[in-house]
C-alpha positions, -999 to +999 in steps of 0.1 A: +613-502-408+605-472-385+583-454-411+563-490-415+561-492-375+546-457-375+519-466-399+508-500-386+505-481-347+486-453-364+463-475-379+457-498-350+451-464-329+427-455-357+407-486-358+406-483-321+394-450-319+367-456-349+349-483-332+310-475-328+297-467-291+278-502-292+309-526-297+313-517-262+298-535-228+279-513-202+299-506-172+290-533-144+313-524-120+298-492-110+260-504-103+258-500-063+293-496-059+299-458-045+332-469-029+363-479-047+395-497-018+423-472-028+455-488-030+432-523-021+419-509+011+429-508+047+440-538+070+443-531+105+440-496+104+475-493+082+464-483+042+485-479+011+500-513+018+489-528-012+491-563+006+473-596+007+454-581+038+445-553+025+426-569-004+410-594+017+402-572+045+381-550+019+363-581+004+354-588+038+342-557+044+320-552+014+340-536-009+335-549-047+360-532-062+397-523-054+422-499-071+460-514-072+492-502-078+516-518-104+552-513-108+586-538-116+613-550-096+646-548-107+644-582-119+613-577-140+585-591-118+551-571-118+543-567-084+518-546-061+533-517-047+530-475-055+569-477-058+604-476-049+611-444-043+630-439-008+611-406+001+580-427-012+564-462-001+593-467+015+581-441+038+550-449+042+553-490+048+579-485+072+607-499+049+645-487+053+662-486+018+693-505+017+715-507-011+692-505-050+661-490-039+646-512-064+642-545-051+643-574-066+616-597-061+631-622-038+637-589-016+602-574-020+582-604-008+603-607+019+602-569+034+568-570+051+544-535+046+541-521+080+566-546+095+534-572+092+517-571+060+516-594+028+535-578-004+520-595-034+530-597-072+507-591-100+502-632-102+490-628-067+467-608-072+447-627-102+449-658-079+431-638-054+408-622-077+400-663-088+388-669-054+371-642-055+350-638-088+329-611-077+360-587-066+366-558-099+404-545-098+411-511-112+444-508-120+467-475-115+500-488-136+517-454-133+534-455-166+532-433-197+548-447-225+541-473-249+563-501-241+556-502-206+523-503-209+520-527-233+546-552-213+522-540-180+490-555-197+506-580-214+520-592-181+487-593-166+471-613-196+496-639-201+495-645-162+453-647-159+456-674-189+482-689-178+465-699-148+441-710-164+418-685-156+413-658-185+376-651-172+394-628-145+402-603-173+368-596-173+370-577-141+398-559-147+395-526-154+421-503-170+429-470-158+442-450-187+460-415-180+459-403-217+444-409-249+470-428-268+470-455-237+436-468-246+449-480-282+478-490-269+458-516-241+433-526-266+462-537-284+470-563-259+434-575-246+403-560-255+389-549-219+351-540-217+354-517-190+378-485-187+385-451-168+399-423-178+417-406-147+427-371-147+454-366-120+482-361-149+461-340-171+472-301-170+446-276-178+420-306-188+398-295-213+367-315-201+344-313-226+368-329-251+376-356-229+339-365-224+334-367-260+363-388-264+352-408-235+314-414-250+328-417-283+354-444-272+331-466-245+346-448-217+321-447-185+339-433-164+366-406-153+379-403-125+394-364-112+414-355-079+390-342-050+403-305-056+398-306-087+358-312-087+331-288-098+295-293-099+299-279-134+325-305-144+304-333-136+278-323-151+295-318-187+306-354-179+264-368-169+258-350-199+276-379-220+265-409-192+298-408-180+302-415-141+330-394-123+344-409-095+368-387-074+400-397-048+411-400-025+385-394+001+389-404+040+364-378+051+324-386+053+313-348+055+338-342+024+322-375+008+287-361+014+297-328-002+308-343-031+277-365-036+256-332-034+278-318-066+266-354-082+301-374-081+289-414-084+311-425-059+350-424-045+382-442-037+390-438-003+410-457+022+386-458+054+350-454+043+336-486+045+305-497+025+285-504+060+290-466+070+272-454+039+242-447+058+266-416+071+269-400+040+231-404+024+235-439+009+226-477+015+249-504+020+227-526-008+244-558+008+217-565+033+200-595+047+168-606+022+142-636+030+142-664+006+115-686+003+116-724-006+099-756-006+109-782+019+095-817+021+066-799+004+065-769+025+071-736+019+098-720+046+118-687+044+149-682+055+171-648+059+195-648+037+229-629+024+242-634-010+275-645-015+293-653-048+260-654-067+242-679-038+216-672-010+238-679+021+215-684+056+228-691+089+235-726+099+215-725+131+184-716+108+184-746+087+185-770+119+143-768+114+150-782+080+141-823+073+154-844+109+171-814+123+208-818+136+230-815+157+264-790+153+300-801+168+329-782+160+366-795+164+391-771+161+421-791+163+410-816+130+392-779+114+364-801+112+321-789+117+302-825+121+267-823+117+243-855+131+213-857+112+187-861+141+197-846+169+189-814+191+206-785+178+225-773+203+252-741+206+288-747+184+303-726+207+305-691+189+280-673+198+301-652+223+322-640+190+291-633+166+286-593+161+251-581+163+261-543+145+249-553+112+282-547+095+280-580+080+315-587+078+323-621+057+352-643+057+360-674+045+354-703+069+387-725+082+367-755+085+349-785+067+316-786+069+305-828+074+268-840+076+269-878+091+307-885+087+306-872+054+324-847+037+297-815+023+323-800+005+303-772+008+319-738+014+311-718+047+313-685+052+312-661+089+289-633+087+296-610+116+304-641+136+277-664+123+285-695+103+265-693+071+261-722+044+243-725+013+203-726+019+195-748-010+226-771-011+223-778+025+185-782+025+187-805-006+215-824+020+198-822+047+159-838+031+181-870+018 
């Protein structure tokens, strides 16, 4: 039975590794995205958490793509945190270890990161990553052998479907440490997207890992900060193959990197509306959008957001009859009157003119003549934004 198990994985890792360049999708991820959240980002100032905060906090800063930490607790739950080692994240959330430093999961979610923070399980995550299709997760699972791979990624699939939401697979992006592992994952679920990371490679022979990596659909690698030469990334351009380096917290030490060619870095602190400080744009911006209203054309500034032109409520009150904005914080409620003067909704003392443009998810419900919108709001540095052409359709009616 062994020698039979031995020849089906050696096949399976053959088949894997035969595949033509062209069975595989071009990297998406990557396009405008310089900065990856290490260890999903930093939430009120405190990083490594891995926490609820942290991921939403880098959404809301810009970030598109996160890097997480996987591990078990004792009683087999996949869960977000770098581990369990007392002289490790212990340390460094602030934890005491009492009795298994393993915890089981009842244990984990209830010992808060930095006495304040949100530990969250693997399933977590996914739900997050649902409300937030445009968020990319790169995943640092830590483990080298088959079995716990496999029961890592296998984990992670049977979760996404069985929330009903397989399409979040597609943003998921595994992190493999050796050559084996990419057979091994592709067993499981057939990812489009992949890196290669170096941190556990001694003496890295780089040229045969680029070939491997172009051969295999690889696009990108990513090497420890000490580690990077010019001449190293270029043997990796010379295949197409992005290098991302970590873990960077230092702009000068970013900009010196981007001058030796590296694509972009994980880091804990840069945010993407500081990239101005190292060379780069933030390419989130503000854009006019024109459209017809009532038979006349009007343009509007505008932010996308989840795939939609976003514009700021107060900018649509020109739009059809105008209206009129209350807000009532105790019913969570934002009543437009179709109509009436547009006056102030009371935040204009909280709106943030620095251009940072950072978004969050509105409390409230948005209602246009008693009416429920059910349309989704969003605060841009303060400002309530809605959907331009939902709400102008809405509002002409």
């Amino acid at each position: 039975m062994k020698i039979k198990a031995k020849i089906w994985t050696a096949l399976a890792l053959t088949a894997a590794f035969c595949l033509p360049q062209t069975a595989f999708a071009a990297d998406t991820w990557q396009v405008n995205r310089p900065l990856v959240a290490h260890a999903l980002g930093e939430a009120d100032g405190k990083i490594e958490t891995n926490s609820k905060e942290a991921f939403l906090s880098s959404w809301e800063s810009g970030y598109r793509v996160v890097e997480g930490d996987f591990t078990y607790t004792s009683d087999g739950v996949l869960v977000l945190r770098h581990d369990f080692d007392t002289g490790g994240s212990y340390y460094r959330l602030e934890i005491e270890p009492q009795g298994n430093p393993v915890m089981d999961y009842k244990t984990f979610k209830e010992k808060k990161a930095v006495y304040s923070q949100t530990p969250i399980s693997a399933a977590e995550l996914l739900s997050l990553m649902a409300d937030y299709p445009d968020m990319y997760l790169i995943t640092d699972t830590k483990n080298t052998d088959q079995a716990t791979i496999q029961r890592q990624f296998t984990d992670l699939k049977n979760i996404a479907n069985n929330m009903g939401t397989p399409e979040v697979l597609q943003r998921i992006i595994p992190q493999i440490y050796h050559k084996d592992m990419l057979g091994w994952v592709r067993a499981v679920y057939p990812f489009e997207q992949w890196i290669y990371t170096l941190y556990m490679q001694v003496n890295p022979n780089y040229g045969e890992i680029a070939a491997f990596c172009a051969a295999q659909g690889i696009g990108t690698v990513t090497i420890e900060q000490s580690q990077v030469k010019k001449d190293v990334v270029d043997i990796f351009h010379a295949k197409n193959i992005k290098v991302y380096a970590h873990t960077i917290n230092r702009y000068k030490q970013m900009k010196s990197l981007l001058a030796m060619g590296v694509d972009g870095v994980y880091t804990d602190r840069i945010k993407p509306y500081e990239l101005s400080w190292v060379g780069l744009q933030n390419t989130r911006k503000i854009e006019d959008k024109t459209i017809t209203v009532n038979g006349t054309e009007q343009t509007f500034p505008t932010l996308d957001i989840f795939g939609k032109a976003y514009t700021p409520l107060r900018q649509l009150a020109k739009v059809g009859k105008g209206f009129s904005a209350n807000y009532d914080r105790e019913s969570g409620r934002l009543s437009l009157t179709a109509g009436q003067p547009f006056v102030s909704i009371g935040n204009e003392l909280l709106m943030d003119n620095g251009g940072r443009l950072i978004t969050k998810k509105a409390d409230f419900r948005l209602f246009l003549n008693g009416t429920d919108t059910g349309v989704a709001c969003f605060l841009v540095d303060g400002e309530v934004f809605v959907p331009l052409e939902d709400m102008a359709a809405l509002l002409q009616k």
